[in-house]
C-alpha positions as CSV (number, residue, x, y, z in Angstrom):
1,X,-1.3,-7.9,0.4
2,X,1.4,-6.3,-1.4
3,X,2.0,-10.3,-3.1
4,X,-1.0,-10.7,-4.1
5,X,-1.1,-6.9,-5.5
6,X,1.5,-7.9,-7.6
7,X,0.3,-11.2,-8.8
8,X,-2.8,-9.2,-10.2
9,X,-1.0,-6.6,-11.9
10,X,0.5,-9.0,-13.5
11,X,-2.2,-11.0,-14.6
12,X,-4.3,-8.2,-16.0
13,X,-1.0,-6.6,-18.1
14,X,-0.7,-3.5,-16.1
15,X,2.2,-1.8,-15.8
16,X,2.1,2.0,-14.8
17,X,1.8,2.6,-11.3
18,X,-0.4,5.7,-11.9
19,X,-2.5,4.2,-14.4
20,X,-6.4,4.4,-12.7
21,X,-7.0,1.3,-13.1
22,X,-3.6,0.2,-11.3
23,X,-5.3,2.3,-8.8
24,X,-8.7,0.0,-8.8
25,X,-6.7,-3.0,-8.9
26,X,-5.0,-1.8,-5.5
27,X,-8.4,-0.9,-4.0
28,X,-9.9,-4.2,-5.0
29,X,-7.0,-6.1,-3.2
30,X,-8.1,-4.2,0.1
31,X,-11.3,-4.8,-0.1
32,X,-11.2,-7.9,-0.8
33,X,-8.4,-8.2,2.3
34,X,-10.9,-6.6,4.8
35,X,-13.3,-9.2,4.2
36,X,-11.0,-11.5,6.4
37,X,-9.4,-13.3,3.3
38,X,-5.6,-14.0,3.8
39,X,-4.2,-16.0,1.3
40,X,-2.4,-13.7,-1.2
41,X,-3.3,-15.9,-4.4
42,X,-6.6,-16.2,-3.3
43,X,-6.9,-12.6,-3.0
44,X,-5.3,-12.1,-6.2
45,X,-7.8,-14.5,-8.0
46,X,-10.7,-13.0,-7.0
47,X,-9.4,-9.3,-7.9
48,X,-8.6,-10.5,-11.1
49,X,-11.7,-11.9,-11.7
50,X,-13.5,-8.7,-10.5
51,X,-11.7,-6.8,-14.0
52,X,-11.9,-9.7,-15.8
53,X,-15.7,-9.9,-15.9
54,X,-16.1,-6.1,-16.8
C-alpha cells in the first residue's frame, strides 16, 4: 500500500505530507485497497484517476 501511495503522490505533484489533499490521496489508496485490489500500480492508477477527474 505504502508503494502504491507513493507512486500517486508522485503522479499528482504532491509533496507536503500535511497537505489535505496528501491526506485524500492516502484515504483513496485504502479505500481503494479494502475493495480487495492488491496490485500497488493498479491501486495507484485508479487513485490517481479518482483526482484527476475532479
Amino acid at each position: 500500500m505504502a508503494a502504491a501511495y507513493e507512486q500517486a503522490l508522485r503522479a499528482l505533484d504532491l509533496r507536503e505530507r500535511d497537505d489535505p489533499l496528501t491526506q485524500a490521496v492516502a484515504k483513496k489508496v485504502i479505500e481503494i485497497r479494502q475493495t480487495g485490489i492488491r496490485d500497488p500500480a493498479q491501486i495507484s492508477k485508479l487513485a490517481i484517476r479518482a483526482f484527476r477527474d475532479l
